[in-house]
C-alpha positions as CSV (number, residue, x, y, z in Angstrom):
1,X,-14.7,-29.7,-45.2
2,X,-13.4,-32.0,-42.4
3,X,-9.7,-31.1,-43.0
4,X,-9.8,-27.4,-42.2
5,X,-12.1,-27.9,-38.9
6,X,-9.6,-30.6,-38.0
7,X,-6.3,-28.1,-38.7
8,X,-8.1,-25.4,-36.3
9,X,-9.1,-27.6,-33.7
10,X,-5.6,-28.5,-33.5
11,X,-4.4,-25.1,-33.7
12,X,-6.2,-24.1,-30.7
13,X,-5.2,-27.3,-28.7
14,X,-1.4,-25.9,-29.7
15,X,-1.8,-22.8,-28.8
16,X,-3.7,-23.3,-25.2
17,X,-1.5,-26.5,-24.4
18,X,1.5,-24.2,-24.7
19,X,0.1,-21.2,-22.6
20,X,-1.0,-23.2,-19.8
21,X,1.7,-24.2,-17.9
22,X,2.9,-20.2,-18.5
23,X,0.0,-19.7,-16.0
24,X,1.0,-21.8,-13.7
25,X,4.2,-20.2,-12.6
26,X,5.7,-21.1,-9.1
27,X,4.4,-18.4,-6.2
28,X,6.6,-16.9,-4.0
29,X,7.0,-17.7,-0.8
30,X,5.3,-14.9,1.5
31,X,7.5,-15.2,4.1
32,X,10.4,-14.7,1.4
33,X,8.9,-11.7,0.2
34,X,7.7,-9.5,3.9
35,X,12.0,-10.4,4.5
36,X,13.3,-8.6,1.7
37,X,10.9,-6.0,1.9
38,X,12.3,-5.0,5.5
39,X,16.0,-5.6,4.6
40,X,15.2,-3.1,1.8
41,X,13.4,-0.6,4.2
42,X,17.4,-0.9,6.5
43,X,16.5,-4.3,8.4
44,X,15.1,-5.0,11.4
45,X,17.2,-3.4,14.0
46,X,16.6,-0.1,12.0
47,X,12.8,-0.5,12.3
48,X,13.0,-1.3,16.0
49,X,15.2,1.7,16.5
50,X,12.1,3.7,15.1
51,X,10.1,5.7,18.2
52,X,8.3,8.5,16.4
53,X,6.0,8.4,14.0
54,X,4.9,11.9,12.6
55,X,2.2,12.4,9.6
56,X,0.7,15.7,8.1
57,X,-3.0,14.6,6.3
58,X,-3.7,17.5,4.7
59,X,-7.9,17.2,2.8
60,X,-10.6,20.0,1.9
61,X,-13.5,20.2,3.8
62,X,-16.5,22.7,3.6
63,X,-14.5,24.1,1.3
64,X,-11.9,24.9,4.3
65,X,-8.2,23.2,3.7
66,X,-8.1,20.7,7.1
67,X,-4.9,19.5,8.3
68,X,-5.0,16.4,10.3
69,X,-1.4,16.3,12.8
70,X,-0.9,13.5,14.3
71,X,2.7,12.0,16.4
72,X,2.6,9.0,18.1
73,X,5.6,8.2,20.6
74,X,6.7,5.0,22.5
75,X,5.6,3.7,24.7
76,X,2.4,5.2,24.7
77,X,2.1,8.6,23.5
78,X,0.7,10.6,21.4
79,X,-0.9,14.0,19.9
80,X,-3.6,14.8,17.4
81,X,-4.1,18.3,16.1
82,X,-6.5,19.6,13.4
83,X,-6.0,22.6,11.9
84,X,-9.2,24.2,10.0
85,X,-8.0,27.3,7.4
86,X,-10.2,29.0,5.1
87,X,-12.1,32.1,5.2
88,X,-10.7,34.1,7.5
89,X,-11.2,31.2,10.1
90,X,-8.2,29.4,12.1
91,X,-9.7,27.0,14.2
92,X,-6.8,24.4,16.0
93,X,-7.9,21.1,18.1
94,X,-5.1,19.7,20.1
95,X,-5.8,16.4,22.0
96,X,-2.2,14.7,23.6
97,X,-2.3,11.7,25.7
């Protein structure tokens, strides 16, 4: 009765002792990682060159479809527009700076 508790005990040292160092792979280094990530975006003379930044938000609310506009410029400029649609309502709020 001994033997076969033995053989799994073993078994299960085996089998952990061999995972183990699996888990404890190497991390990479951050620094490493935020560099390649802006070489892939077209490096960092590209993302300097960048002065506009321009996004349409589009959600649902009150069962109205919203668009939220917003551009922001350098050096310090911007607009903000929402645009309310739905039931024969058009409703626009424009704030620029």
């Amino acid at each position: 009765m001994k033997f076969p508790k033995t053989i799994s005990i073993l078994l299960l040292f085996t089998i952990f002792g061999t995972t183990l160092p699996a888990q404890e792979a190497a991390k990479p280094d951050p620094i490493a990682i935020v560099k390649n990530c802006i070489a892939a975006r077209g490096g960092e003379s590209f993302l300097r060159s960048i002065t506009t930044l321009y996004s349409n938000m589009k959600t649902e609310m009150e069962g109205r479809a919203v668009n939220y506009i917003t551009k922001e410029l350098l050096p310090n400029k911007g607009s903000f527009k929402i645009v309310y649609k739905g039931n024969n309502l058009r409703g626009v709020i424009d704030w620029t700076t």
